[in-house]
N, C-alpha and C positions, 0 to 999 in steps of 0.2 A: 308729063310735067317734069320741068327740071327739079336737081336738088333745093337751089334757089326759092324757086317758086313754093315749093312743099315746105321750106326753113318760114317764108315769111308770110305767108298760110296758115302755119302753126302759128307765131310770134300772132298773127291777126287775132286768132282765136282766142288764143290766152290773153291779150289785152282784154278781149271784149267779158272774160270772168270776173264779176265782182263780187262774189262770194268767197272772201279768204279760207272758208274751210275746204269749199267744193276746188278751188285751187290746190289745197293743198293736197286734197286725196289723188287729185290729177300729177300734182309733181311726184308723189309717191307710186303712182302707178310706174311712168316713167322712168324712177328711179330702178324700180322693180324691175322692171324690160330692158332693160340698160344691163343690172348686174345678172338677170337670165341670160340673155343675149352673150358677156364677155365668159360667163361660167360654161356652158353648152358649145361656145364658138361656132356656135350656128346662128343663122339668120330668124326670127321668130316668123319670117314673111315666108319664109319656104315650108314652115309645120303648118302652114293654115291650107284650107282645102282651097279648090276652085271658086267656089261660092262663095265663101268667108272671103279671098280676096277681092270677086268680082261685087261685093256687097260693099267693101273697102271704097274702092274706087270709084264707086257710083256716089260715096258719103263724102268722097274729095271733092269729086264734079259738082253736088248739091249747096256745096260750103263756098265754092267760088260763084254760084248763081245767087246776087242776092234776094231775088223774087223768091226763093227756097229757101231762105232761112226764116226760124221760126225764134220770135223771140224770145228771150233768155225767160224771162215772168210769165208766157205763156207755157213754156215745156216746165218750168217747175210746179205751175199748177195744174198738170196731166198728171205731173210725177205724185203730187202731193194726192190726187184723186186716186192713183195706182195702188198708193202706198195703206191706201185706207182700207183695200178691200181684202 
């Protein structure tokens, strides 16, 4: 996958949030990984295992299959069954 494609991939994804606060924990993560990333001057993609990346990549592939996406009011109501227990 190009840079490109990965830039508006993400750009897709984040449009499709519309939950300004779960946006916001997402831009805050980012912002997180961003000033990890410039403090360290390492890549955060090189500290991850084999499996953490090859789990990564599988969660790209599944995001550009739209027959595999799960929609946004069904995984929050997993999340909200998760949360209960």
């Amino acid at each position: 996958m190009t840079q490109l494609e990965i830039k508006t991939n993400f750009h897709k994804l984040i449009d499709e949030i519309d939950d300004q606060k779960e946006l916001a924990k997402l831009y805050e993560y980012f912002i997180a990984l961003k000033q990890n990333f410039e403090k360290s001057g390492s890549d955060w993609w090189d500290e991850l295992t084999d499996e953490q990346r090859k789990n990564i990549d599988i969660s790209i592939e599944e995001c550009n299959d739209p027959s595999k996406l799960i929609p946004h009011d069904q995984v929050m109501k997993e999340a909200r069954k998760w949360l209960k227990k």
